[in-house]
C-alpha positions in Angstrom: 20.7 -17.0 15.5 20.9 -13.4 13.5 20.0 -10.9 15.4 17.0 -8.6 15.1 19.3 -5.7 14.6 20.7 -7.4 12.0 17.6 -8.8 10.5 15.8 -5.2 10.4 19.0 -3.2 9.6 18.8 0.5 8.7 20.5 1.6 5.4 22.9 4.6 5.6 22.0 5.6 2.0 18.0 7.6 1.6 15.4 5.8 -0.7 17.3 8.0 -3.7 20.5 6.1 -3.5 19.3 2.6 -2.7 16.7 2.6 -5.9 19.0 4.7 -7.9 21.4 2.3 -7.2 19.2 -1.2 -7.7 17.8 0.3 -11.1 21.2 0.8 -12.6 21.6 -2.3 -11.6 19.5 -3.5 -13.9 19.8 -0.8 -17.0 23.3 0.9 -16.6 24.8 -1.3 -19.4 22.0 -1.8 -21.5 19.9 1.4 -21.2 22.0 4.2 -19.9 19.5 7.4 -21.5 16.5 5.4 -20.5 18.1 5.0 -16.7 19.3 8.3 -16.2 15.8 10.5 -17.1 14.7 7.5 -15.2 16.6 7.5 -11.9 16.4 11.4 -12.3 12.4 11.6 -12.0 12.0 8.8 -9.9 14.3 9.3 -7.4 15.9 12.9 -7.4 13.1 14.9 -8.8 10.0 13.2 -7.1 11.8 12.1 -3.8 12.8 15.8 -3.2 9.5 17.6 -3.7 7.1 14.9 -2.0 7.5 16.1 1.3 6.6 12.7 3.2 8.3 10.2 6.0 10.1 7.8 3.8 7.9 5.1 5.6 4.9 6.9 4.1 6.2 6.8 0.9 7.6 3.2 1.0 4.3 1.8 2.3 2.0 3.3 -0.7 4.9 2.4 -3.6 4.4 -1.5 -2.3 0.3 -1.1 -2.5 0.6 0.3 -6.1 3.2 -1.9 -7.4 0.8 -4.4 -6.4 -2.5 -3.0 -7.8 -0.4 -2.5 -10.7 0.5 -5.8 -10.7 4.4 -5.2 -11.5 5.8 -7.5 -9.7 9.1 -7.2 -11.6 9.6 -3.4 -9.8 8.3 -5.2 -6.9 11.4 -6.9 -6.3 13.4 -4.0 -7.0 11.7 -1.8 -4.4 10.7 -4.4 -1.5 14.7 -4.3 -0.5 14.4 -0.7 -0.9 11.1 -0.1 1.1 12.6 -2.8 4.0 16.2 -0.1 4.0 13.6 2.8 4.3 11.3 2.6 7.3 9.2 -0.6 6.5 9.6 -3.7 8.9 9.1 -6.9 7.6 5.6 -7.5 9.3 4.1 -4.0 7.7 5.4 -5.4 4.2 3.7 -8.5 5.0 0.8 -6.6 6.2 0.4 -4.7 2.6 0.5 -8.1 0.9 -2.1 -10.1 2.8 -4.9 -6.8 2.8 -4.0 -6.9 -0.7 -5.7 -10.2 -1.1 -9.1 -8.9 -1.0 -8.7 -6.1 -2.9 -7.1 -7.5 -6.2 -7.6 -10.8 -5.6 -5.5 -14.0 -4.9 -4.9 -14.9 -8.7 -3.1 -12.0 -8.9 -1.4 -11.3 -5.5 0.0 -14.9 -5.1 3.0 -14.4 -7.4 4.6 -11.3 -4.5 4.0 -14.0 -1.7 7.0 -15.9 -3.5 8.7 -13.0 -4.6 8.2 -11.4 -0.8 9.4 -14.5 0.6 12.3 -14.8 -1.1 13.9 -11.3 -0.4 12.9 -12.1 3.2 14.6 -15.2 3.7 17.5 -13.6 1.6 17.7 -11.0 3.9 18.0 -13.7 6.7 14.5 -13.4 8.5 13.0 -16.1 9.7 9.1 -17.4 8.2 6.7 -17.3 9.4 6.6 -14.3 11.2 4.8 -13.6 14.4 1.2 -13.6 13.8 -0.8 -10.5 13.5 -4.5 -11.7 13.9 -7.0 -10.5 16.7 -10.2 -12.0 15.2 -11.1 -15.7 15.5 -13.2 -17.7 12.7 -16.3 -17.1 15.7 -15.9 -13.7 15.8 -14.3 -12.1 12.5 -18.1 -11.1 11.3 -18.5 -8.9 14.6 -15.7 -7.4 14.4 -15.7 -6.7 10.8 -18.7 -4.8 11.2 -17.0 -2.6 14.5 -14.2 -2.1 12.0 -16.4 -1.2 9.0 -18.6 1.3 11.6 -15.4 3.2 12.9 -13.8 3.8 9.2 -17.2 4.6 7.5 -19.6 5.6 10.1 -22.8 4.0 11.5 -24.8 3.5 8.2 -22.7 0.4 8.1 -24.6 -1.0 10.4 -26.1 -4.2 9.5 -24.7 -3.8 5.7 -23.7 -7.5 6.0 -27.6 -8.6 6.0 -28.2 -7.2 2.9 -26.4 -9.7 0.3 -24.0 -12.5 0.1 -20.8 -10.4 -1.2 -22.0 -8.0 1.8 -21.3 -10.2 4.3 -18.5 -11.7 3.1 -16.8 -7.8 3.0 -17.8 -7.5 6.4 -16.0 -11.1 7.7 -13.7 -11.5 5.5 -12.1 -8.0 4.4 -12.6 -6.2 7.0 -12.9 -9.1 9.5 -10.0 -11.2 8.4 -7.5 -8.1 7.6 -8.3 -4.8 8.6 -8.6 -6.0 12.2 -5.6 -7.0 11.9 -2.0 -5.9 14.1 1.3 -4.1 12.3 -0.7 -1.1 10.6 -3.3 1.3 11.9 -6.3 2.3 10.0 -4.7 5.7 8.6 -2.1 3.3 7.3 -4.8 0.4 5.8 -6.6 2.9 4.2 -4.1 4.7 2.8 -2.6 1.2 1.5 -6.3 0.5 0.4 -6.5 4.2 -1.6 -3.4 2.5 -3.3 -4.5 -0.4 -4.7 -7.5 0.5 -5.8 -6.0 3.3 -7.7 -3.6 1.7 -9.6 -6.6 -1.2 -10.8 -7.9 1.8 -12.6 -11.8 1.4 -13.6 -12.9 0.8 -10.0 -13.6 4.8 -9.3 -17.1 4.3 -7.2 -14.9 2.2 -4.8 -11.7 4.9 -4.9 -14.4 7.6 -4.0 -15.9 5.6 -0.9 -12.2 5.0 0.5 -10.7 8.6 -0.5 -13.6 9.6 1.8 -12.6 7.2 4.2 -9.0 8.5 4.3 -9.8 12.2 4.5 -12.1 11.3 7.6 -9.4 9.6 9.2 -7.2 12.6 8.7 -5.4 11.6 5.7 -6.3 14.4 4.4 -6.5 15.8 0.3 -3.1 17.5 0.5 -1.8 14.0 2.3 -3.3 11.7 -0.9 -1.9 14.2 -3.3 1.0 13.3 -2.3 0.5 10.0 -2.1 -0.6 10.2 -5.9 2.7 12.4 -6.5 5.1 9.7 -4.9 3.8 7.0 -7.2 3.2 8.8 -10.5 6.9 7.4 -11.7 5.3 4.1 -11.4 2.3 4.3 -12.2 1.8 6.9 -15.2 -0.1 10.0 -15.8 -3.6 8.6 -16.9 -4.4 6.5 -13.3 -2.5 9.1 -11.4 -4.6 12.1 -13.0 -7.9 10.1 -12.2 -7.0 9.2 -8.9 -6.4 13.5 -8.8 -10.1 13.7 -9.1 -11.1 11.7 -7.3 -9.4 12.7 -4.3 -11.2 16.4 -5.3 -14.2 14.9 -5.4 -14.1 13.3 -1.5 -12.8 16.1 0.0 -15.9 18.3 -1.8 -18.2 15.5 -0.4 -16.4 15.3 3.2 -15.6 19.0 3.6 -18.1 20.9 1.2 -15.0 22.7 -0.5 -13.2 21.8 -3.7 
């Protein structure tokens, strides 16, 4: 049997090294310019002034490369992410929550790619469940869930349509109950996804808000933003900018 040290072992080399390192992998012969203003952004230059636990950082580059769906750079940075802070069970957790937020015809390709560099890495699937709720009580305690992140005008919101009530049981019921992240984390993972869809800004406002009352705050989803603008671009990351203005107007009455 591998051990669990073995299984969940800590890299010597920072997030810089290990994706500096996977990405020339992949461009050094073919694309050296490309890879070197590439691995200089990306990973000296961002990585140096986002001042965040490289957990932090590795949890919200998986949510976006999801959203995004690149599942290409996905691979690249899951390995990384997993070296960097992220146990196996809270890079499974980012996967399934994703589910309900993009959708399964577009997050079932990472459950093979996810898979693979688990099993690669000698874990063994599945991994120890992570449910609290039951099919007889998800709807209940969706609705605790969905009171305690958004306050007690959510009260009954699952009466008043079908897609209601199925956010209440099913998102909130089925994942956000769920063990291996707290709810600074899920919403922050949530902030991610949604972001990086792009069009969905109603729904980016309602969970920036979310996040800042939770007490990740606007200088905390900046530089969430920041961390992921190599992957994401300037256009999404620039909305998401103010959008996270707007909540923390709304939530603290200040711009």
């Amino acid at each position: 049997m591998v051990k669990i040290a073995v299984l969940e072992r800590k890299s010597n080399m920072s997030i810089k090294k290990d994706a500096q390192n996977a990405h020339a992998n992949l461009l050094e012969k073919t694309d050296p310019e490309a890879l070197e203003r590439i691995n200089h952004f990306a990973f000296d230059e961002v990585q140096a002034d986002v001042d965040l636990p490289d957990r932090t950082k590795m949890l919200s580059t998986l949510a976006y490369l999801l959203g995004m769906q690149a599942v290409d750079e996905y691979k690249v940075m899951l390995p990384v992410a997993l070296d960097n802070g992220v146990s196996p069970v809270e890079a499974k957790e980012v996967l399934y929550q994703a589910v309900d937020y993009l959708g399964m015809g577009r997050v079932f390709p990472f459950f093979k790619a996810t898979n693979d560099i688990l099993l690669s890495r000698g874990v063994k699937l599945p991994l120890e469940g992570q449910a609290t709720t039951t099919m007889d009580n998800r709807l209940e305690k969706g609705e605790e869930t969905q009171i305690r992140l958004f306050g007690p005008q959510m009260k009954d919101f699952a009466k008043k349509g079908t897609i209601n009530k199925w956010l209440v049981d099913n998102c909130f019921g089925d994942y956000y109950t769920r063990k291996g992240l707290n709810d600074n984390d899920r919403e922050m993972v949530t902030f991610c996804y949604i972001a990086a869809q792009g069009g969905c800004e109603p729904q980016l406002l309602a969970h920036a808000q979310a996040n800042i009352k939770l007490g990740n705050d606007k200088e905390f989803l900046m530089k969430i933003v920041e961390q992921n603008v190599p992957f994401i671009g300037y256009p999404r990351s620039l909305n998401a900018v103010t959008i996270i203005n707007k909540a923390d107007e709304a939530v603290n009455g200040k711009n």
